[in-house]
C-alpha positions in Angstrom: 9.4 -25.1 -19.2 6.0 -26.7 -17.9 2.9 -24.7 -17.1 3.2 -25.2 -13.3 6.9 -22.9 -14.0 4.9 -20.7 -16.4 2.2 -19.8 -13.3 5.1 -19.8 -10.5 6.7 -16.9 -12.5 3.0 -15.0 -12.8 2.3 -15.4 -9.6 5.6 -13.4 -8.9 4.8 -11.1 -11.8 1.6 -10.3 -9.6 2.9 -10.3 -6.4 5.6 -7.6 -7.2 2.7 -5.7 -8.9 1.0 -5.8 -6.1 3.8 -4.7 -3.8 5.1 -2.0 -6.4 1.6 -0.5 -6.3 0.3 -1.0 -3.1 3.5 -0.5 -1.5 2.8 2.9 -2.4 -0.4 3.0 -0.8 0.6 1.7 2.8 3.5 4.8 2.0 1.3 7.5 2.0 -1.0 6.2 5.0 2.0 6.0 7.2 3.1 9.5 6.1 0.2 10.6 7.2 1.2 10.5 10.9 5.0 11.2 9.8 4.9 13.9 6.7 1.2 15.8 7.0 1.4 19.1 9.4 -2.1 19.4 10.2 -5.7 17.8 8.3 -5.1 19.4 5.5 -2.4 17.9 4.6 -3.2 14.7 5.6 -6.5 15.2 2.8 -4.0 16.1 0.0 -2.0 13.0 0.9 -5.2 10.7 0.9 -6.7 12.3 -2.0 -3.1 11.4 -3.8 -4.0 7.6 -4.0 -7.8 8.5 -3.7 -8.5 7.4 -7.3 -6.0 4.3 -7.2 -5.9 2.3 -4.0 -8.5 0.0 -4.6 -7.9 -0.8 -7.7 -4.3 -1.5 -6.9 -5.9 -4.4 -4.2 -6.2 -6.1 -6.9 -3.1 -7.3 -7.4 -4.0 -8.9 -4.0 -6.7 -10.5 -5.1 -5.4 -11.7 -8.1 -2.3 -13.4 -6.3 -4.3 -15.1 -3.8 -7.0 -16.3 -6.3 -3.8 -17.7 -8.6 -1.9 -19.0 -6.1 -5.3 -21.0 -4.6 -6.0 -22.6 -8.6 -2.4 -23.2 -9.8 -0.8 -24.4 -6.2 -3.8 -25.5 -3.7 -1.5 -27.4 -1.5 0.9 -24.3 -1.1 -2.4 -22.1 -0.7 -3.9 -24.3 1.7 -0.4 -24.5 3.8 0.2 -21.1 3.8 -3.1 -19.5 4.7 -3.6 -22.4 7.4 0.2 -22.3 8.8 0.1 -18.3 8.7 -3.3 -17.5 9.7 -3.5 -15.3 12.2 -1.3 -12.7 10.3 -3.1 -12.9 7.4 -6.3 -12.4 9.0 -4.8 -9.3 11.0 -3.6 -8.2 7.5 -7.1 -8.7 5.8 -8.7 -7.1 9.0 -6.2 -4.2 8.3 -7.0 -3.6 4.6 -11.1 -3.6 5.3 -11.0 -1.3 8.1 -8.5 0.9 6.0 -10.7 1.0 3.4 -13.7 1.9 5.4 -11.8 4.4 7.0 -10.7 6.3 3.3 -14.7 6.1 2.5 -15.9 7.1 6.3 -13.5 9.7 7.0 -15.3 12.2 5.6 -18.8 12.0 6.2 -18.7 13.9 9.4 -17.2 17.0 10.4 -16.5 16.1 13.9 -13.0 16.2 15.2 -13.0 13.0 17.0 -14.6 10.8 14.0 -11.8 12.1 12.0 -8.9 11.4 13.9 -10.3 8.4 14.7 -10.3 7.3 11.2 -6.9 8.6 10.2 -5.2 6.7 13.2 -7.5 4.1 11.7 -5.3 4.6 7.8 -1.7 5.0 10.2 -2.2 1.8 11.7 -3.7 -0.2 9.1 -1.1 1.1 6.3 1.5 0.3 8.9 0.7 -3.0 10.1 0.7 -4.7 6.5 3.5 -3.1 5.3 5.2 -4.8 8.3 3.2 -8.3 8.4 4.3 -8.8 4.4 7.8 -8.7 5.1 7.6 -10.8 7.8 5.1 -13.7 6.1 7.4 -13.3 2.6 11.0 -13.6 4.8 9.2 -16.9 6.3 8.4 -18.2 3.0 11.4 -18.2 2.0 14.2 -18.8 4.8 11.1 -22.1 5.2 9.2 -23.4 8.1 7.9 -26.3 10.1 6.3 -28.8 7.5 6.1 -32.1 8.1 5.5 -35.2 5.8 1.9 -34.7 5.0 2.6 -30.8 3.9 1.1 -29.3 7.0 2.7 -26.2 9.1 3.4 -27.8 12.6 4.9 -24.9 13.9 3.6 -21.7 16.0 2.9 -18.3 15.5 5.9 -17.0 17.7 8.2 -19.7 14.9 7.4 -16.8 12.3 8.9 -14.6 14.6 12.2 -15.0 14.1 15.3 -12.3 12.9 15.2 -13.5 9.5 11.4 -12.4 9.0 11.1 -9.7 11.4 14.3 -7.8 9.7 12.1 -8.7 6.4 9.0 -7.0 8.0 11.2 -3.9 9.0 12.8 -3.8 4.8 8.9 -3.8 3.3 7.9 -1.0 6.0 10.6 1.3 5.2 10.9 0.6 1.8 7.3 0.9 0.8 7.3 4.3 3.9 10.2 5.5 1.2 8.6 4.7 -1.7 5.2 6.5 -0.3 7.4 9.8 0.3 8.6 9.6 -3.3 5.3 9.4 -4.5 4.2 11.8 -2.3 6.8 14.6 -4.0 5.7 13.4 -7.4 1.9 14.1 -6.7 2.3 17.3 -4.6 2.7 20.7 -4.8 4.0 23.4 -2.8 5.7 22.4 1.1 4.5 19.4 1.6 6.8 18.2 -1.5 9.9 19.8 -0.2 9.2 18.1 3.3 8.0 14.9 1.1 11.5 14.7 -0.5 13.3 15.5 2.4 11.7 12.5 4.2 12.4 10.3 1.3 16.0 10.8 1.9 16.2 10.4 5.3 14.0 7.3 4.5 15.9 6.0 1.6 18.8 5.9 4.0 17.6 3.6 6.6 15.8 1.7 3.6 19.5 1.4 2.2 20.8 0.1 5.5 17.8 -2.2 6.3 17.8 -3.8 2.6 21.9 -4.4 2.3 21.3 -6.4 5.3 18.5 -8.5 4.3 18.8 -9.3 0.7 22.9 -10.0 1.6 21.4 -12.3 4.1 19.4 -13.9 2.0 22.2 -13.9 -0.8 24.3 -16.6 1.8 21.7 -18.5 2.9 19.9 -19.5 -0.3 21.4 -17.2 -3.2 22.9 -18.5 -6.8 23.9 -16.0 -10.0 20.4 -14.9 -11.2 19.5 -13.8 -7.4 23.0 -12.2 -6.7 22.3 -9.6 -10.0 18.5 -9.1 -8.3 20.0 -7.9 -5.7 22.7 -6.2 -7.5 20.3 -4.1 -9.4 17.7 -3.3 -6.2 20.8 -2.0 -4.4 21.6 0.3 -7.1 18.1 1.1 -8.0 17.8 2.4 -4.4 21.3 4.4 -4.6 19.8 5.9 -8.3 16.5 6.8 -6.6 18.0 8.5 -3.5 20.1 10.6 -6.2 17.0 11.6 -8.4 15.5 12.6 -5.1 17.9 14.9 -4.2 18.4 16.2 -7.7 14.0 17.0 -7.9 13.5 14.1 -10.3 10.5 13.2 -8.8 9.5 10.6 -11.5 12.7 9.1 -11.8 13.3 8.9 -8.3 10.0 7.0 -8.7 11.0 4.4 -11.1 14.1 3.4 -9.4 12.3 3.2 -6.5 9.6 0.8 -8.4 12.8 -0.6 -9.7 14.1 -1.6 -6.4 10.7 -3.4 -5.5 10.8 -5.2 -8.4 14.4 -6.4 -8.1 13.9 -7.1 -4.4 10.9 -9.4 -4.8 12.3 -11.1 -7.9 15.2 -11.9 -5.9 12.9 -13.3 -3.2 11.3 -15.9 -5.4 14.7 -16.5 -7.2 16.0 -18.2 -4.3 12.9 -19.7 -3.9 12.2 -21.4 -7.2 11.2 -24.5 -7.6 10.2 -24.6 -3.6 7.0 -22.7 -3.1 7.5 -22.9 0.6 10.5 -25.0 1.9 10.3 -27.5 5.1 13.1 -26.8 7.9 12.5 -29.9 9.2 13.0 -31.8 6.5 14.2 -30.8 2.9 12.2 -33.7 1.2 9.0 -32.5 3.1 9.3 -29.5 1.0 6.2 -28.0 -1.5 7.3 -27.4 -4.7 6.0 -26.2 -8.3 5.6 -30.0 -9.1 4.8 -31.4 -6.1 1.6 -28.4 -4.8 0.3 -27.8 -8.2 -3.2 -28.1 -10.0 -3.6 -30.8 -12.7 -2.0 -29.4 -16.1 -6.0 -29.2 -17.5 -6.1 -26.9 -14.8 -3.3 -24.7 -15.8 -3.9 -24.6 -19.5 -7.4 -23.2 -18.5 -6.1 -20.8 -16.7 -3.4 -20.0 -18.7 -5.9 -19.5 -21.0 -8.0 -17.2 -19.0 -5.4 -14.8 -18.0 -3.9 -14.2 -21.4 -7.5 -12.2 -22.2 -8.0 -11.0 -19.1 -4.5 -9.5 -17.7 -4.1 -6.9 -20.3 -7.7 -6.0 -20.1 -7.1 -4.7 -16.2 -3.6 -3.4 -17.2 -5.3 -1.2 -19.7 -7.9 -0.1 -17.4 -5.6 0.5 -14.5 -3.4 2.4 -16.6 -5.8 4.4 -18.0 -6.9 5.4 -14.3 -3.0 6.4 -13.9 -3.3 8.5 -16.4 -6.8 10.5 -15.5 -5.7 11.4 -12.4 -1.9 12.3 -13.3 -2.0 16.0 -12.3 -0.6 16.9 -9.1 -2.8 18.4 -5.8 -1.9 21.0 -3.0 -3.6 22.3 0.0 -5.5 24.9 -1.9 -7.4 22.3 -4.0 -9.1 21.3 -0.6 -12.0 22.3 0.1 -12.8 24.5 3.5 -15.2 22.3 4.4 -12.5 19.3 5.3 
C-alpha cells in the first residue's frame, strides 16, 4: 500500500469523524424547531452540544486541509466544480455559529427568534447540501480531459444526490434525537426518543434505498458488508431506543454513520471523484495526489498530532457528560 492509499483512507477516517460528530450537531439544531416546546427547551437542547460543536468543526477543517495537501487536483476540482454549495454550506456554519454565541446577549423576543431560525436553517441546510455534494462524488460528474468540472450547478441536482441529501438530513435529524434522550432529562427525553423512532423509520426507508442504489451501480464485497452492517446498525439503534438504551442506541447510530460513509468511499476507491463523461478523465489516488515527499511529511505530522486532538476532544466528552433539564436554565433565558 503507497502513502497516497494510506491518506485516502485518513481522509475517510476524518470525514466520518466529522459526520459522526457533527452529524449530531446539525441534529439538535433541527430539533430545535421539531422536538423543543417553547425557549426553554430549545436552551437545554443548545446547551447539549454547547461545550462540543466547535470543536467537533474540526473534523471539517481537518478534511479539507488534508484533502487540499495530499490530493490538490481533487481539492482544486471539487471546491471549484461544487462551489456555490460549498460556499452556502460555509455561509451556513459561520452564521450558525454566530447565532449559538449571539443568541443570548439580549433578552428581546425578536433577536432570539431570529437567531434560533438562524440554528434551524443553518443546521438544516448542511445536513442536506452534504449528502447531496458526497452522492455527486461518488455516482461522478462532468470532468473533462484536463481534470476540470464542466458541468452546472443544476447537474448536481440530480435523484442520485438529492436522495443522498434527504439520507444525511434524516439520519444525522435521527441521530440528533438520540443524542438528545441521552443528554436530557425529564419530557423532553421521552418526546426526544419518541421522535427518534419516528425518525429512525424514515431514516430506515431513505437509507435501504440509497446505499442499495449505490450497491448496483458501483458496489463490490467490502461495500456490500458496509452496508450490511449500517442497515443493521440502524435496526439495533431503533431497538435500544425503544428499550431506553440511550447510549446504545447511540453507538449503533454512530455505527450506522460510520458504516454508511465507509461504504461511500468503498465504492469510490481508487477514484477520488470519477468523470461521467469519460472513465479515463477520472481523478484518482495516483493520478490527483501530492509528491510522496509531501505525504511522508504529512504522514509524519499527523501521527503526533491526531491523537493529541483525540485526547483533548475526548477529554471535553467527558467534562461535560452529565445530563441537563429545564430546571438547570436559568430564569433569565
Amino acid at each position: 500500500m503507497e502513502l497516497h492509499d494510506i491518506w485516502f483512507i485518513l481522509i475517510a477516517v476524518l470525514w466520518t469523524g466529522y459526520f459522526f460528530l457533527e452529524g449530531f450537531d446539525f441534529g439538535i439544531g433541527v430539533l430545535t424547531k421539531l422536538l423543543a416546546r417553547d425557549r426553554r427547551e430549545r436552551r437545554v437542547l443548545i446547551n447539549t452540544i454547547g461545550p462540543v460543536w466547535d470543536g467537533n468543526e474540526v473534523w471539517l477543517l481537518s478534511a479539507g486541509g488534508a484533502t487540499f495537501a495530499a490530493f490538490p487536483e481533487w481539492y482544486a476540482t471539487l471546491f471549484s466544480g461544487f462551489y456555490l454549495p460549498l460556499l452556502l454550506i460555509l455561509v451556513c456554519l459561520i452564521v450558525r455559529g454566530v447565532a449559538f454565541e449571539y443568541r443570548v446577549k439580549r433578552d428581546e423576543e425578536r433577536w432570539q427568534r431570529n437567531w434560533e431560525h438562524a440554528i434551524f436553517w443553518c443546521s438544516l441546510l448542511p445536513a442536506f447540501l452534504w449528502g447531496v455534494a458526497f452522492g455527486n462524488i461518488v455516482h461522478g460528474v462532468q470532468i473533462d480531459a484536463h481534470k476540470e468540472y464542466v458541468g452546472s450547478v443544476l447537474d448536481l441536482l440530480n435523484p442520485y444526490a438529492l436522495l443522498g441529501g434527504l439520507v444525511t438530513l434524516s439520519l444525522f435529524t435521527f441521530h440528533g434525537a438520540v443524542f438528545a434522550s441521552l443528554k436530557t432529562l425529564g419530557d423532553i427525553r421521552e418526546r426526544a426518543r419518541r421522535t427518534a423512532t419516528v425518525l429512525g423509520l424514515i431514516t430506515a426507508v431513505l437509507a435501504v434505498g440509497f446505499l442499495s442504489w449505490t450497491q448496483l451501480d458501483k458496489g463490490d464485497t467490502s461495500s456490500l458488508v458496509a452496508m450490511i452492517v449500517a442497515v443493521l446498525a440502524l435496526v439495533a439503534g431503533l431497538v435500544m431506543n425503544r428499550l431506553g438504551r440511550e447510549g446504545w442506541s447511540f453507538a449503533f447510530s454512530g455505527v450506522t454513520i460510520v458504516a454508511a460513509v465507509a461504504m461511500l468511499f468503498l465504492t469510490l476507491f481508487p477514484n477520488v471523484m470519477p468523470s461521467s463523461l469519460n472513465d479515463s478523465w477520472s481523478l484518482t489516488v495516483s493520478n490527483a495526489s501530492s509528491s510522496p515527499y509531501t505525504l511522508k511529511i504529512m504522514t509524519w505530522c499527523a501521527g503526533i498530532a491526531t491523537p493529541v486532538v483525540m485526547l483533548y476532544q475526548g477529554w471535553t466528552y467527558w467534562v461535560f457528560r452529565k445530563r441537563i433539564g429545564t430546571q438547570h436554565i436559568a430564569d433569565a433565558h
